[in-house]
C-alpha positions as CSV (number, residue, x, y, z in Angstrom):
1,X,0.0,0.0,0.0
2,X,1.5,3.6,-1.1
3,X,1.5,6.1,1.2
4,X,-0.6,9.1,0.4
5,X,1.3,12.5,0.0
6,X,0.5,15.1,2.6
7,X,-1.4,17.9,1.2
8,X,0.0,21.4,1.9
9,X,-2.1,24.7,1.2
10,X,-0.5,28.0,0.9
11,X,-2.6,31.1,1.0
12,X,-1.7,34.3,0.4
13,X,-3.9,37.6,-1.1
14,X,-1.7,36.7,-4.6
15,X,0.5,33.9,-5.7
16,X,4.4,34.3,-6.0
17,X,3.9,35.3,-9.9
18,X,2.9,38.6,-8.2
19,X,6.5,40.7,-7.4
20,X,6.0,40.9,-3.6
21,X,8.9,39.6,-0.8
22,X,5.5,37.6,0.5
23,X,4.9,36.3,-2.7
24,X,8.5,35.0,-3.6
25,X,8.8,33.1,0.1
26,X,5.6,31.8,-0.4
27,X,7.0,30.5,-4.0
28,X,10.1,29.5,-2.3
29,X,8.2,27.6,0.6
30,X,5.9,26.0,-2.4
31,X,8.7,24.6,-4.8
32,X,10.8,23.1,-2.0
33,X,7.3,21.2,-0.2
34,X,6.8,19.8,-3.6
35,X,10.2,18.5,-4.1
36,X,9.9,17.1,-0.6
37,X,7.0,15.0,-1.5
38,X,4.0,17.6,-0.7
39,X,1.2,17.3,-2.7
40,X,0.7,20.9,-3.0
41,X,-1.9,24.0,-3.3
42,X,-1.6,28.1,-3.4
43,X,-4.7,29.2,-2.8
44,X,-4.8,33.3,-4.0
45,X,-7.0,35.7,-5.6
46,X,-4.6,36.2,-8.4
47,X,-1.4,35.7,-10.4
48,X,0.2,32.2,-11.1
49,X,2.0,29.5,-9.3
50,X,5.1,27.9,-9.4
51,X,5.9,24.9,-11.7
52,X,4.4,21.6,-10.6
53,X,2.4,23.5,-8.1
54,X,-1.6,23.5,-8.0
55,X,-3.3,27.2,-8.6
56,X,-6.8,27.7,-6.6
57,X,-7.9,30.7,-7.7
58,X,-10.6,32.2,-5.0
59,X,-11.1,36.1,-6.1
60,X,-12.2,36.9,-3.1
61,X,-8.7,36.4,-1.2
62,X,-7.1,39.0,-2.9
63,X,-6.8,42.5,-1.1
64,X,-7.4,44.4,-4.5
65,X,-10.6,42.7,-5.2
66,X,-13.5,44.8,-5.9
67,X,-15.5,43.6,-2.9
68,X,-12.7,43.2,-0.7
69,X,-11.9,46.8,-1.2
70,X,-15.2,48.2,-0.2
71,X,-15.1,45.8,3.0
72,X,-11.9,47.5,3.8
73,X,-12.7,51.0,3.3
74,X,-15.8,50.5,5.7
75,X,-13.8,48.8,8.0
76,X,-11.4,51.7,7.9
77,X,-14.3,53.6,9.0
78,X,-15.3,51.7,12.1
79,X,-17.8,50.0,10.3
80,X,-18.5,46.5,10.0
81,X,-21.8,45.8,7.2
82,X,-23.5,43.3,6.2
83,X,-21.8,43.0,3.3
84,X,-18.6,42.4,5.7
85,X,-20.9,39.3,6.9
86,X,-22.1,38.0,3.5
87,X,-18.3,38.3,2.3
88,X,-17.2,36.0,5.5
89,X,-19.6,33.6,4.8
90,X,-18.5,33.6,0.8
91,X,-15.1,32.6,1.9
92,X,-15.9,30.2,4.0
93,X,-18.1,28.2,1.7
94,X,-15.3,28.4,-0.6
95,X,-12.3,27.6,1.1
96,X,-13.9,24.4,3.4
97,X,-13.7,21.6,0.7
98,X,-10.0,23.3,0.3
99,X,-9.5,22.8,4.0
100,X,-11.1,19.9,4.5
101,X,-8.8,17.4,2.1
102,X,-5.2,19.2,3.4
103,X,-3.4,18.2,5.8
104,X,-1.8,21.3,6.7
105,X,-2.6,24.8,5.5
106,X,0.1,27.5,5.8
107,X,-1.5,31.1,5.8
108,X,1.2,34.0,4.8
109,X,0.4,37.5,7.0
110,X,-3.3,37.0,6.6
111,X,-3.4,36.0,10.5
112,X,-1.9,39.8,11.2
113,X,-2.6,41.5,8.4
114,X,-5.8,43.7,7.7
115,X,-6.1,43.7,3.9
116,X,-8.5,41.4,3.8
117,X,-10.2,40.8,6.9
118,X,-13.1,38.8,6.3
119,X,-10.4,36.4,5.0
120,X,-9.2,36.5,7.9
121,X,-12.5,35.7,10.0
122,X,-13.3,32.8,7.3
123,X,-10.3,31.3,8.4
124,X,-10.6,31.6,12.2
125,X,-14.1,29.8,11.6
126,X,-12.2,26.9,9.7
127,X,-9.0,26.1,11.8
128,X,-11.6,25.9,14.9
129,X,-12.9,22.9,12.7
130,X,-10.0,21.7,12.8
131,X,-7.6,22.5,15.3
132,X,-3.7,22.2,14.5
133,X,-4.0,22.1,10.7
134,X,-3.5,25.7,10.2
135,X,0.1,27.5,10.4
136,X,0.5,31.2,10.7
137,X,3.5,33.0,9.2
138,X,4.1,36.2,10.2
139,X,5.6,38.5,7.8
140,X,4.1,41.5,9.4
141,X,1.4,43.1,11.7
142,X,-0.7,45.4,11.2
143,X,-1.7,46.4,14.9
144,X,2.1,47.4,15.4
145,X,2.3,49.5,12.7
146,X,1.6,53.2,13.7
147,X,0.9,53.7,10.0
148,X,-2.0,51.4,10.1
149,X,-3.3,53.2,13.3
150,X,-6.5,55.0,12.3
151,X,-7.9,51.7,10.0
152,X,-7.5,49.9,14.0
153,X,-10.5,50.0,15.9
154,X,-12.1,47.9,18.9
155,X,-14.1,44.9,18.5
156,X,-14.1,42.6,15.6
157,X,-12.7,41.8,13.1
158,X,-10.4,44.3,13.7
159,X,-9.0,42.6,17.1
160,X,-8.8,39.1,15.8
161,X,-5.4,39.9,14.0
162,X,-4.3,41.2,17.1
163,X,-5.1,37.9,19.5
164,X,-3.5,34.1,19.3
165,X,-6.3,31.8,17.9
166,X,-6.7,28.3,19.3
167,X,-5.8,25.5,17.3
168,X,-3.0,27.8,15.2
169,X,0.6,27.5,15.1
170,X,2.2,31.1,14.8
171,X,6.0,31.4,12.9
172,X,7.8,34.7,12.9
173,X,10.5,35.8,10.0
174,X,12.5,37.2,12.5
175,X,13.7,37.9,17.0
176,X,11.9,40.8,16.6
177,X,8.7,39.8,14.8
178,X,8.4,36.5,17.0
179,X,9.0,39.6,20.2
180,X,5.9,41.9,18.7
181,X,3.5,39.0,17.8
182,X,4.1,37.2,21.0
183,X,3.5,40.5,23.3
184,X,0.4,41.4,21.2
185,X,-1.1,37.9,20.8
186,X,-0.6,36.8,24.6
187,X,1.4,34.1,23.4
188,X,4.1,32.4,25.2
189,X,7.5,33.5,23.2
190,X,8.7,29.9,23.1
191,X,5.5,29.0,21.5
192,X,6.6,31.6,18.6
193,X,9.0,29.4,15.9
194,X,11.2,31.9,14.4
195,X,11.8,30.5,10.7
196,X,13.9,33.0,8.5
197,X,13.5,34.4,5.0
198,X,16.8,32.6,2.9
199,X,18.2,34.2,0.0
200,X,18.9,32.6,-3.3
201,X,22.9,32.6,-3.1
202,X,23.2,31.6,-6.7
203,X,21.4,34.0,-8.4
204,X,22.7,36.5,-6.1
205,X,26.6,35.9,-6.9
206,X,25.7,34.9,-10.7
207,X,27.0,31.7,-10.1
208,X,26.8,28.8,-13.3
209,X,25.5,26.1,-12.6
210,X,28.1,24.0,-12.5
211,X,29.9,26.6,-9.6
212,X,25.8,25.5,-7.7
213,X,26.3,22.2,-7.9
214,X,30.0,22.0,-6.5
215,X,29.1,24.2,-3.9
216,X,25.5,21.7,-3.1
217,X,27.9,18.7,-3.2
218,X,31.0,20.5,-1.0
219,X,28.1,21.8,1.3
220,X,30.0,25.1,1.0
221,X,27.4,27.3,2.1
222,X,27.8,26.0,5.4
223,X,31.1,26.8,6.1
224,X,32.6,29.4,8.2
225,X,34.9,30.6,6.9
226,X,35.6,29.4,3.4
227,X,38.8,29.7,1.9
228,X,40.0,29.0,-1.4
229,X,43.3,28.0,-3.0
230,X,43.4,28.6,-6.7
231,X,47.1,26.8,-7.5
232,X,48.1,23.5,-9.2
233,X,49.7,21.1,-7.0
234,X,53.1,22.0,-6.2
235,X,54.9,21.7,-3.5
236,X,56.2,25.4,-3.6
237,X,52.7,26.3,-2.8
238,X,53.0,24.7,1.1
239,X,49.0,23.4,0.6
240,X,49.5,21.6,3.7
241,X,50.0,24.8,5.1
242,X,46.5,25.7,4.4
243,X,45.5,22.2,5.2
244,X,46.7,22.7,8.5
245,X,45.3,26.2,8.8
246,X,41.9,24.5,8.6
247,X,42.7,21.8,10.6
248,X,43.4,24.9,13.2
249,X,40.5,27.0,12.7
250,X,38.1,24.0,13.1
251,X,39.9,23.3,16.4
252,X,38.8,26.4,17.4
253,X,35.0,25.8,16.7
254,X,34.8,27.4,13.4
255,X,33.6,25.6,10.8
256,X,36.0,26.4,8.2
257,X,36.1,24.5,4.8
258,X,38.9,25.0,2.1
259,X,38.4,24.3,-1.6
260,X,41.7,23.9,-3.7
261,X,41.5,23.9,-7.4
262,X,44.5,22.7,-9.1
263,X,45.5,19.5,-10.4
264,X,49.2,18.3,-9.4
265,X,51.5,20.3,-11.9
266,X,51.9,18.9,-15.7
267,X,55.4,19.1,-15.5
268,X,56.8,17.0,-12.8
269,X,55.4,13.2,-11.9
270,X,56.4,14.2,-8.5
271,X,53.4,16.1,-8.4
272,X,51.5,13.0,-8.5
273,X,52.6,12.1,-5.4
274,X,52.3,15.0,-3.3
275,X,48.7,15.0,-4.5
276,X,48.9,11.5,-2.7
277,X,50.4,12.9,0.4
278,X,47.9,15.6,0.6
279,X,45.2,13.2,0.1
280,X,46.0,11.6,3.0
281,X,46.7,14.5,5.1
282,X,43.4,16.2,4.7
283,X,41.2,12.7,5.2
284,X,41.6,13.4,8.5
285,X,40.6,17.1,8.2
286,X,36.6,17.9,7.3
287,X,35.9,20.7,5.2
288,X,39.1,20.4,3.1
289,X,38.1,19.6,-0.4
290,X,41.2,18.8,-2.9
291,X,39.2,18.7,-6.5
292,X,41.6,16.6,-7.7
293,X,41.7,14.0,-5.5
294,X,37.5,13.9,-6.0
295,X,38.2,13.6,-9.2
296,X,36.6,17.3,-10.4
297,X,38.6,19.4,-12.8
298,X,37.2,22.9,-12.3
299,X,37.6,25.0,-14.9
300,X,37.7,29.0,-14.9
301,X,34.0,29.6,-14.7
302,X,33.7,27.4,-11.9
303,X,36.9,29.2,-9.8
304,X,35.5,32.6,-10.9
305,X,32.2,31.2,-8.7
306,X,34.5,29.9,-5.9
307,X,36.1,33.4,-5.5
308,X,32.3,35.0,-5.2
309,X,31.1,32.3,-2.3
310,X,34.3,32.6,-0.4
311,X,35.5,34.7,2.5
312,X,39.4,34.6,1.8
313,X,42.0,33.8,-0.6
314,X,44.9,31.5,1.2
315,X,48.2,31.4,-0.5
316,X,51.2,30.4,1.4
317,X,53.7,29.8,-0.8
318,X,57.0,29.4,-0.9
319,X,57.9,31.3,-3.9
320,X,55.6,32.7,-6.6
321,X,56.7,34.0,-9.6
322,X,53.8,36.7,-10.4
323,X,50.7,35.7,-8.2
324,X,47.2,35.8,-10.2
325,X,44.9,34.7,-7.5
326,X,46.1,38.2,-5.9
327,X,44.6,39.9,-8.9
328,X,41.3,38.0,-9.1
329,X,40.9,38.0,-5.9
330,X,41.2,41.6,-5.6
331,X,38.3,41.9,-8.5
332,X,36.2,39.9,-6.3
333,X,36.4,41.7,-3.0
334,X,38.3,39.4,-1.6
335,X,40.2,39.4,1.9
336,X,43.6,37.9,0.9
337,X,46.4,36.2,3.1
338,X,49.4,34.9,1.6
339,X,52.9,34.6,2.2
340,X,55.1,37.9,2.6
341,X,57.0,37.5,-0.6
342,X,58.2,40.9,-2.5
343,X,56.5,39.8,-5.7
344,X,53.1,38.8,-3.8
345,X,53.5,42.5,-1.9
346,X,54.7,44.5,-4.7
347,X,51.0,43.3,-6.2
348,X,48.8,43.2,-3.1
349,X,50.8,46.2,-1.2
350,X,48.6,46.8,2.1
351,X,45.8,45.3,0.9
352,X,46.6,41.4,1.7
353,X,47.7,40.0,5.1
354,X,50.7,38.6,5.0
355,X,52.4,35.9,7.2
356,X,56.4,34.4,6.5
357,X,57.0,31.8,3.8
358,X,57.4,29.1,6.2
359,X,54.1,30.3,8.5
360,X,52.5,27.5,10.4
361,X,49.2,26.2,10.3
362,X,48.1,28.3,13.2
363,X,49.9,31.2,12.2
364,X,47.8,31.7,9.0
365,X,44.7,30.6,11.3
366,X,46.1,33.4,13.2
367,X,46.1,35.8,10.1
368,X,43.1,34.5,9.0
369,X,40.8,35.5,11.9
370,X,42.5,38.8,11.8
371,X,41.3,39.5,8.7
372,X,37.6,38.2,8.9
373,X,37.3,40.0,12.0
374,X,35.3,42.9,11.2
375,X,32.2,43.0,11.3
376,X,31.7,42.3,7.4
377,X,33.1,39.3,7.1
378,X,31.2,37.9,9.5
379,X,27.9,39.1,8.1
380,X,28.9,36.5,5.3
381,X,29.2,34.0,6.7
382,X,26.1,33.9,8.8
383,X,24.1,35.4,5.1
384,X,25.7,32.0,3.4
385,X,24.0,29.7,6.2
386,X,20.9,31.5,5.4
387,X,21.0,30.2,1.8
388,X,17.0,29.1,0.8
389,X,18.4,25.5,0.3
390,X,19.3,25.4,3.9
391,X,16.6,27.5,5.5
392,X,13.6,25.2,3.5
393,X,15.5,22.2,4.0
394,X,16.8,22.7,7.8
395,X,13.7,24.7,8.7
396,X,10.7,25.0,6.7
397,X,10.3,21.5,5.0
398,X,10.6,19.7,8.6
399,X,8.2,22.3,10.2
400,X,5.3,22.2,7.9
401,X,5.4,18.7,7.0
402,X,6.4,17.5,10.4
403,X,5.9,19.6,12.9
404,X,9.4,20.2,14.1
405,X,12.1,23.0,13.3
């Protein structure tokens, strides 16, 4: 016997066709719930949903709706009409069988929002029918928005997106929303899940997607810090100097991953073996990832994309005759630490951090944290663990579908 896929609604006043930061989380949420096995619904008043996705088009549910607008503008007045009533009861009638068949039904800002308030009441009615079904997510709220302040007014509907409903699980985007809704609602903060907005690091960075896929199958958005080696395999380049520089930095609780390009150099077969050596060295080490010994031949494209996702060039050679990764590096923004040899200074000057030729593993750790000190830096790191492929993954995937985040 198969198992039946859960069935996830998504409502929102428009789908994520609509350019709205809503509307693209809400896409976001949608794609990755399909791809996790979720049979899955947006349930909007207009625009189009996402590939593979199910469109239930309800006019009514959007805030720019004819009807909907005259609700609101009497409602902005202090007045709730009859036509507010018959509205509530249109909704309802519509969205039950919806309801009914899902197994869990994620409402985007409707819960605190006032744009459409007798959407809001209509679903109130229907997660009492069934308790636990229906997720909040908080984007935004109305009643703490001095802006919104004369459309507020006592009684409802106005208060019921300013109290905790029973049977609804509430998520916040953010501390600070989860802090506002919890103190408004009367909700326990704990009882607030805090699920952050990611941001699509690939399209971001303009990486190919052959630079996505490395980085999916490295797991390179989660490290902190990621440094990258663009060299062949020689052993004038001391890459078991960086090795060992990661080796230190993850001994201090960092989780710091280091890519290195090259092959071992064309022109020497003992190359080959110091690929061998360093093999060995770094199976001991996680987070360093030696292309070549996986195998992967990355060509320019693919470094070009390495340089954009990471937060410092490492080079401590023993000699260089010119020094390249200086230069891209530089076009990239990127911190730099190398080895304090005239030809890698007469390039970098005072903008690289330099440490001697024959620097230790914790001396460049050393240097490293130095330079990824500021404030900056960090921010990087902490904006690459809040890629979308980790934050529907980690958090919203396991949440919806299960309950837990």
């Amino acid at each position: 016997m198969t198992r039946q896929r859960p069935r996830v609604v998504l409502i929102h006043y428009t789908a994520p066709s609509i350019l709205g930061g809503v509307e693209q989380v809400m896409g976001a949420h949608a794609t990755a719930l399909r791809e996790a096995g979720a049979d899955v619904t947006i349930v909007a008043g207009r625009g189009r949903a996402p590939k593979g996705v199910r469109l239930a088009r309800i006019p009514e549910v959007d805030s720019r709706n004819e009807s909907v607008l005259r609700d609101f503008r009497s409602l902005a007045q202090g007045e709730r009409t009859k036509a507010h009533d018959a509205l509530v009861d249109r909704l309802v009638r519509k969205l039950r069988p919806i309801f009914g068949k899902a197994d869990r039904v994620v409402v985007h800002n409707v819960m605190t929002m006032h744009k459409d308030l007798a959407l809001t009441e209509a679903l109130v009615r229907l997660a009492r029918e069934r308790p636990g079904v229906l997720i909040a997510w908080t984007h935004d709220l109305a009643w703490s928005d001095p802006q919104y302040a004369s459309e507020r007014h006592p009684g409802d509907p106005w208060g019921l997106i300013a109290r905790a409903h029973p049977g609804i699980r509430y998520v916040a985007v953010s501390e600070e929303r989860a802090d506002q809704l919890a103190s408004l609602a009367g909700l326990r903060r704990e009882g607030v899940a805090v699920v952050p907005n990611g941001v699509d690091i690939a399209a971001a960075l303009g990486l190919s997607t052959a630079g996505v896929k490395l980085a999916l199958r490295l797991d390179l958005y989660r490290a902190d810090p990621l440094l990258v080696l663009p060299a062949r395999l020689t052993r004038r380049k001391r890459i078991e100097a960086a090795i060992a520089a990661t080796a230190a930095l993850r001994g201090r609780g960092r989780d710091a991953m280091l890519v290195v390009t090259g092959p071992p150099g064309p022109h020497n077969e003992a190359n080959a073996r110091y690929l061998e050596e360093l093999s060995a060295l770094s199976k001991g080490i996680d987070g360093v990832h030696l292309l070549a010994a996986l195998g992967l031949k990355a060509p320019y494209r693919v470094i070009a994309d390495l340089y954009a996702l990471a937060d410092a060039l490492v080079l401590p050679s023993q000699s260089e005759g010119f020094g390249i990764p200086l230069l891209e590096a530089a076009l990239h923004r990127l911190p730099i630490v190398c080895s304090d040899l005239p030809t890698l200074r007469a390039l970098a000057g005072d903008a690289a951090t330099y440490v001697p030729p024959d620097a230790s593993g914790e001396v460049i750790a050393d240097a490293i944290e130095r330079t990824l000190g500021e404030p900056g830096p960090r921010f990087r790191s902490r904006v690459r663990a809040m890629s979308w492929s980790r934050v529907l993954a980690e958090r919203v995937v396991p949440l919806v579908l299960d309950g837990t985040a």
